[in-house]
N, C-alpha and C positions, 0 to 999 in steps of 0.2 A: 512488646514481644509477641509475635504471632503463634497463637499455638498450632500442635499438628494435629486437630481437627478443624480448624479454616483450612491450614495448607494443603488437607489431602480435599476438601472441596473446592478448593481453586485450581487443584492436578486437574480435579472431574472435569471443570468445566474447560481449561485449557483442551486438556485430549479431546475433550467433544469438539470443538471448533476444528482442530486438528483435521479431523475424521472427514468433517463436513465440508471444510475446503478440497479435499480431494475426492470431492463427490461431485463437485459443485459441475465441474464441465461436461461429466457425462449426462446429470441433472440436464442441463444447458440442451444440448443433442436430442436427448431423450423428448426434450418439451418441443422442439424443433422438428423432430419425428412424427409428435400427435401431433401436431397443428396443420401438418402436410395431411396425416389422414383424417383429420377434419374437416379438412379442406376436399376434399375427394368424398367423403360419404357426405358429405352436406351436397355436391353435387351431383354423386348419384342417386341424392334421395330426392329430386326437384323433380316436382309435378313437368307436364308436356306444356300446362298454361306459361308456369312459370319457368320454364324455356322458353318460351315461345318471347315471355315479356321481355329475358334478358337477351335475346336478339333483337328486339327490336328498342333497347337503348341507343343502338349505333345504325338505325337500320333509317335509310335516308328514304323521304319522299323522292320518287320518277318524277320531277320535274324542277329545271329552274327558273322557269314563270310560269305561275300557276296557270293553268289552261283555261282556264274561264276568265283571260284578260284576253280581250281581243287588242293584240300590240298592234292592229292595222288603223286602229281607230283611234283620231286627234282627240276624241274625249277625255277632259280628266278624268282618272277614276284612285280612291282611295284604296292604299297598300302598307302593307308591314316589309321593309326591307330589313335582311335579316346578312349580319356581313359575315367576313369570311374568317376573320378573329374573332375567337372565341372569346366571353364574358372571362374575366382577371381567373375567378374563384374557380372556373370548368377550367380552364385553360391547369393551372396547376395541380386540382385533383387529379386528371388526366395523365399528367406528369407523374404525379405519382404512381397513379395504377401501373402504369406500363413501366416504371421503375428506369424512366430517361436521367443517365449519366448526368447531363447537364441540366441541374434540377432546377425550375422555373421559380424564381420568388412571385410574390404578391406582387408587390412595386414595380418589376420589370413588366409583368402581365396586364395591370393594370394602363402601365406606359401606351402599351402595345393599342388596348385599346382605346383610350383618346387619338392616340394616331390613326386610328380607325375614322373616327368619324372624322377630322382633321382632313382628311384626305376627301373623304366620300362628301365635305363641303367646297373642297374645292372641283369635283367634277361638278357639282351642282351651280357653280359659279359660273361654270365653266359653258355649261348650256343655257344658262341665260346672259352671259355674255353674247352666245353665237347670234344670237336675236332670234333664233326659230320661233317659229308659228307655234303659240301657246304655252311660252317658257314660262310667261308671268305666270300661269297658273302652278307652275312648281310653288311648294309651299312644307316645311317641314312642320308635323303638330308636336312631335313627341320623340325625346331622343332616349333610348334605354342602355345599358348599362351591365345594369349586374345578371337579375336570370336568363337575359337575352340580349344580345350587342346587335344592335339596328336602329332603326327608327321608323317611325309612323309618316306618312307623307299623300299629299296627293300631288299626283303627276301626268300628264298625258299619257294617253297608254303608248305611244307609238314613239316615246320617246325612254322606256325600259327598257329597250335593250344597248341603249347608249350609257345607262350604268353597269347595267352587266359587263360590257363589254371591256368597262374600265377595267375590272380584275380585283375590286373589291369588293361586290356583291355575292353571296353565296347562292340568295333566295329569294325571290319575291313572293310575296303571299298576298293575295287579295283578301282586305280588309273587311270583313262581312262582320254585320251584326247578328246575334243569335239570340233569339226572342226565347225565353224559357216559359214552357206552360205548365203551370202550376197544376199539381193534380185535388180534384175537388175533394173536398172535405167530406163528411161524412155525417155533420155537423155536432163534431165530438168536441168539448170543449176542454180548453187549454188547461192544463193542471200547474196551477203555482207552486213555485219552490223556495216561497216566502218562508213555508216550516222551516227549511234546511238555514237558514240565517239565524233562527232565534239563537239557539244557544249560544252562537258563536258571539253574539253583543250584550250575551247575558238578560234577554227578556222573560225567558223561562222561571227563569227565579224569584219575577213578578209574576207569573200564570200561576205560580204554585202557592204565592201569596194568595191567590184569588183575584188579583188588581188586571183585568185585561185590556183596560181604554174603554171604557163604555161613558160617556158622556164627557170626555175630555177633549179639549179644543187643541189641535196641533200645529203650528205653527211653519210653511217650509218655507226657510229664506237662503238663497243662491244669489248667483249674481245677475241673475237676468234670463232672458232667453234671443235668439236670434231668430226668429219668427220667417224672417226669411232663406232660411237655411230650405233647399230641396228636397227635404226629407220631413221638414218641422209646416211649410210653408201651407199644406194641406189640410192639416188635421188642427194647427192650433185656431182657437178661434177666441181669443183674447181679443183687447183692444191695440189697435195697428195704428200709427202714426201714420199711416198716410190716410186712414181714415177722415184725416182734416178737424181742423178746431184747437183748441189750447187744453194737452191732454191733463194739468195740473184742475181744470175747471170740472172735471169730469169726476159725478157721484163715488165715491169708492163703494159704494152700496151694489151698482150697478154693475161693477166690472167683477173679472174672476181672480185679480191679482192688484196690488200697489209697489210702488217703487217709494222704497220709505227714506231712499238718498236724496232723490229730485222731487221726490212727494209728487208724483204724478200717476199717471194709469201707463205710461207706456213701459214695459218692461223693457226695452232694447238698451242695455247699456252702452256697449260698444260693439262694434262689428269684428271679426277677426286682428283684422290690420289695425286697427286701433288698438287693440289689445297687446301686441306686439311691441308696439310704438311705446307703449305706455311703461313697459319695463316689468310690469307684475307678476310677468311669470314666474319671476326668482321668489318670489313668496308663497306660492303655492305649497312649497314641501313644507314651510314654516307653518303655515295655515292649517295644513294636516294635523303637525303633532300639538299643535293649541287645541285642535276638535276632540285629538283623542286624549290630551292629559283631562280636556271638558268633561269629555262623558267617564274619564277614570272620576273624576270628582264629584261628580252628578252621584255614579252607584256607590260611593264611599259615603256619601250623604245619605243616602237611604240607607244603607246599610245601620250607618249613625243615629237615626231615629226608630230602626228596625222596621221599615217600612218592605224591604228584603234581608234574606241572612247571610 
């Protein structure tokens, strides 16, 4: 049996609901009302920069071949051709800002642009079928996609305006590289942000022990390195298989690393593509949480002889 002190707190809450549903639409309007004048003071509060920046979102480069190609000239020269469909993801933002009736999906924009370059490979065909003087030099390097719909190419210059002309080019842009110069040092030295890692792996807790690694031998095993990598190729100075000789023969006294798989001096396991090939990448995240239940079990064990608390 319900008594009549729940029933008259279930009236409360009924007539509150009540109340609130007949509130709810002008709520609605009302929210509908500040968003418009926030919309307006947030625009009449924008600096002249930042007017300036949001004109010049949509604000087109004066030209549609860049003027530093001489198009008179049978020379190849390297370009970013940039087409006249937009990337899937602008194409539909687009659609939304401007609130178009017939709203663009993904899939459809995305359509759009394979048919882009679909088309702009067959003008390309299309001039090296004619057999012109210097077609063979057409050569596509690089086809893009998402923040930019075009592609990279080189082509005779005096044969760009026979893509323009096709009606699928928006822009040609001459391909320049741009040399960044570093500005010189001062010869202030780099500040490590090795501190900001301790605690988060729990080392601190041996600093506080007093135990900081002073006369402990460390151990780093990985799976190699790729020594010929563009970035790696400079600075490692390891022992290098093309150095010649049988690198299993080779002192480990002598080198800076061992390979304790092949038992040799060269560190190169595999090159990328091998790696691939090889399927291992699906173990990696397995690999992971074996390292980190390792080190949970490493500081459980310290902990265990009180060697940290």
């Amino acid at each position: 049996m319900i008594s009549r002190k729940y029933l008259s707190k279930v009236m409360v809450v009924l007539s509150f609901v009540l109340i609130l549903s007949t509130m709810l639409p002008s709520l609605q309007l009302a929210q509908a009302k500040n968003s418009s004048l926030n919309v307006k003071e947030v625009l009449s509060n924008l600096t002249d920069a930042e007017r300036r920046a949001l004109n010049q979102l949509e604000a087109q480069p004066g030209f549609t071949i860049h003027p530093d190609i001489n198009v008179d000239s049978a020379n190849p020269v390297q370009v970013i051709v940039e087409f006249k469909q937009e990337p899937a993801k602008v194409e539909v933002a687009k659609a939304k800002l401007i609130k178009k009736r017939a709203t663009v999906s993904l899939s459809d924009a995305s359509k759009k642009v394979d048919a882009s370059h679909k088309k702009f490979q067959k003008v390309i065909d299309g001039l090296k079928r004619a057999k012109t003087e210097g077609a063979s030099e057409i050569k596509v390097h690089q086809a893009y996609r998402d923040a930019f719909n075009g592609v990279a190419m080189t082509i005779p210059a005096n044969m760009i305006k026979d893509l323009v002309e096709a009606g699928i080019v928006k822009r040609v842009w001459n391909d320049e590289k741009v040399q960044l110069t570093l500005p010189e040092t001062k010869g202030e030295k780099a500040k490590p942000k090795m501190i900001d890692s301790v605690p988060h792996i729990g080392v601190d807790e041996l600093h506080d022990e007093g135990i900081k690694g002073e006369g402990i031998k460390v151990g780093v095993i990985d799976t190699g390195i790729d020594y010929n990598h563009p970035d790696l190729t400079n600075v490692y100075k390891g022992y290098r298989k093309s150095d010649g000789g049988d690198a299993s023969k080779v002192d480990p006294d002598s080198v800076k690393g061992w390979d304790f798989v092949d038992d040799d001096a060269d560190p190169m396991e595999m090159t990328y593509d091998e790696w691939l090939e090889s399927g291992y990448q699906s173990l990696i995240c397995m690999a992971i949480v074996i390292i980190q239940h390792m080190v949970h079990t490493f500081l459980e064990r310290l902990r265990d002889n009180k060697i940290v608390s």
